[in-house]
N, C-alpha and C positions, 0 to 999 in steps of 0.2 A: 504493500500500500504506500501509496504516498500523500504530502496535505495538500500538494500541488495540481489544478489541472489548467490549459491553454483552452481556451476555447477559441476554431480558427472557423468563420462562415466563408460556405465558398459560393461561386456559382462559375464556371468553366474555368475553373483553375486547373487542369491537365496537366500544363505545362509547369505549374509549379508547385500539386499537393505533395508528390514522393520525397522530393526533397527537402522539400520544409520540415516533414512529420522526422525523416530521417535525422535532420540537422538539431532537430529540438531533443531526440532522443538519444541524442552523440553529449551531450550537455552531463555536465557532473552532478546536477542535483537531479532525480528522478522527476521527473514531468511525465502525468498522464496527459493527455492530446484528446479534444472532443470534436471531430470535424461535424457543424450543421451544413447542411449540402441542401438548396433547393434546386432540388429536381436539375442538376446540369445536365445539358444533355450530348456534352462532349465527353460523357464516362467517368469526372471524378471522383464520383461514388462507387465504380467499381476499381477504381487503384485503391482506394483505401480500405475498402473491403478483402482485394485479396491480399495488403499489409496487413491487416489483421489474422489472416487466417495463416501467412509465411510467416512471419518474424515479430508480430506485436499485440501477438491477442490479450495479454494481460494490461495493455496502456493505453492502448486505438481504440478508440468508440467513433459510431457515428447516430448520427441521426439524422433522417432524409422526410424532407419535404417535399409538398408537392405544387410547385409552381416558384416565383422567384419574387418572395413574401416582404425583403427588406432587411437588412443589415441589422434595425433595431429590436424587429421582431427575432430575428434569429439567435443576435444575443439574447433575449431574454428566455425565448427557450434551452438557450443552451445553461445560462443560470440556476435556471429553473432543475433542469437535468442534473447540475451539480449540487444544487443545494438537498437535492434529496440521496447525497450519498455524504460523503465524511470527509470532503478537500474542508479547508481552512483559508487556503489562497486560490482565488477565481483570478484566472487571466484573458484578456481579450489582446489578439494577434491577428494581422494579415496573414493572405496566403501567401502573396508575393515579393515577400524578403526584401516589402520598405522598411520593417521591423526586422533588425537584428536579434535572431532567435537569442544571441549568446547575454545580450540585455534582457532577459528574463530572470537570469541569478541576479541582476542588480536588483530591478524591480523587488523580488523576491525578500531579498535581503533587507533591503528600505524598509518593505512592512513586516519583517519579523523583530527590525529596531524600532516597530510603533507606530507606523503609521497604518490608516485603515486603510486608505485609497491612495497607491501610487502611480503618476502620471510617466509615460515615458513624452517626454517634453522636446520639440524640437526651436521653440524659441525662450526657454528658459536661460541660453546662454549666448543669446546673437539669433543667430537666423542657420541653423543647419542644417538644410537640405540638399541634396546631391542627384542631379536628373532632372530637376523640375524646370522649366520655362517660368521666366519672370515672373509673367502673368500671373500664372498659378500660384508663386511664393507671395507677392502680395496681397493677390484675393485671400487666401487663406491666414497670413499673420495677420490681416485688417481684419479677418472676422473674428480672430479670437480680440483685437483691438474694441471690436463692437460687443462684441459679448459683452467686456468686463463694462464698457461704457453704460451699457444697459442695467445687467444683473448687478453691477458691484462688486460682485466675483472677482478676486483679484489671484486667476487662472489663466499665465499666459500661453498656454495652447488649448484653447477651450474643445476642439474640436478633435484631437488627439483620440485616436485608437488601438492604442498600445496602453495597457490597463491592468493594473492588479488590484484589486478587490479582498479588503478583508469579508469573509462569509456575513459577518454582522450587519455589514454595509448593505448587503443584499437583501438581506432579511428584513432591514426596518425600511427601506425604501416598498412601497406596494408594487410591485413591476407590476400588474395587472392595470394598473394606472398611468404607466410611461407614455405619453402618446403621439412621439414623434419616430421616424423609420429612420430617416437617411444619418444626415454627420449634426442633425437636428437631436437625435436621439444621445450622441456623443455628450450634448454641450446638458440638457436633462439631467443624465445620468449624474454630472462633477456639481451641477446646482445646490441640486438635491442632496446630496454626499453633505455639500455646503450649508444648506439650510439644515440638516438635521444633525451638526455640532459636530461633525465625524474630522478626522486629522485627513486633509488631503494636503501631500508633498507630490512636486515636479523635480524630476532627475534628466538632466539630460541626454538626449539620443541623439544619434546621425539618423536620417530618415532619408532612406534610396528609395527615388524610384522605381516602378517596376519594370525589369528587360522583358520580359515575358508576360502572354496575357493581354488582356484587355480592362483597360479605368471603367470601374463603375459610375463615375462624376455625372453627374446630369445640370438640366439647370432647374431641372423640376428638385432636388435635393436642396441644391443652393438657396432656392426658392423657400422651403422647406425652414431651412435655417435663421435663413435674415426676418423672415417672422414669425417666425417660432420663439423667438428667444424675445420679442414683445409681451406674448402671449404667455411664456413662461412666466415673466416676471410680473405681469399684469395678476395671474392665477395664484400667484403667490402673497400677492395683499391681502387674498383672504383666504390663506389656509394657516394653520399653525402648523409647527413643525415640531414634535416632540421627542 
């Protein structure tokens, strides 16, 4: 057993699920690995099925959906999935090795020195990102720019998807109540952590683009985001947070 699990959502990641699961399972602290898969239908549900059945049946799990439901809903099924077994430390991971599998011992570490919620941060320390067009490095630093403006949240990568989660954290946030999907459900998730007293620390990362694969970016996500996080903070004048 281990207290650790990754939780990695995919949807036609082929090109990158063998080696991620393998890269993470090369790592000196024991990580179980929980791939949610909606419904790809380039087959990477059955690479990591027959990893489970050759080399990783006690660590690889999956769970397959059917249709391609949202990055927020698949996290929460996948929390949901661990919180009813015995990890301690919940992780959220790409398939596409913008996250450095081998930053997962940090993370890890961070919240075994006490923190509940650990951020892998790429503008905690400058701006470190590697692959991405301008464009995209400013859209993305100015939304977590707009976040805090809005929320007050003083999270400078709001949008960050590389994540460790104490179990507690999971527990007292209602996920049946989360209700945004895209990098919307990202900025939700650190709020909330926020309004309910919890220790959230940013560590930073290098965040590579992805060589392989296809971006899920949309502008209906983006969309998503920039008013979403109105409306979060709007809904939070009248809820308390205990």
């Amino acid at each position: 057993m281990t207290d650790s699990v990754v939780i990695i959502p995919t949807y036609n990641e082929i090109d990158n699920i063998e080696n991620i699961i393998r890269k993470v399972f090369s790592l000196t602290v024991n990580f179980h690995v929980l791939v949610v898969d909606d419904g790809s239908p380039d087959g990477t549900a059955e690479v990591v099925k027959k990893l489970m059945k050759s080399d990783y049946a006690d660590r690889l799990f999956i769970q397959e959906r059917k249709g391609k439901l949202g990055l927020g809903t698949a996290y929460i099924h996948g929390f949901k999935w661990s919180l009813n077994r015995d990890y301690t430390y919940i992780f959220e991971m790409d398939a596409d090795f913008s996250h450095n599998p081998e930053d997962l011992i940090r993370l890890r570490q961070t919240a075994l020195d006490g923190a509940d919620m650990v951020i892998g941060s790429r503008y905690i320390k400058g701006v470190n990102v590697v692959n991405w067009p301008m464009s995209r490095v400013l859209m993305s630093y100015f939304a977590s720019v707009y976040v805090r403006l809005i929320t007050r949240v003083n999270i400078q990568d709001a949008t960050a998807g590389f994540v460790c989660f104490n179990r507690k954290v999971l527990e007292k946030i209602k996920l049946d109540e989360i209700r945004f999907v895209g990098y919307a459900f990202q900025i939700e998730m650190k709020f909330k952590a926020v309004q309910y007293g919890f220790n959230v620390l940013e560590i930073p990362i290098i965040f590579t683009d992805r060589t392989l694969g296809v971006s899920k970016m949309s502008t209906k996500i983006f969309r998503e985001a920039f008013f979403g996080v109105i409306q979060l903070k709007l809904n939070s004048l009248f809820k308390k947070y205990k």
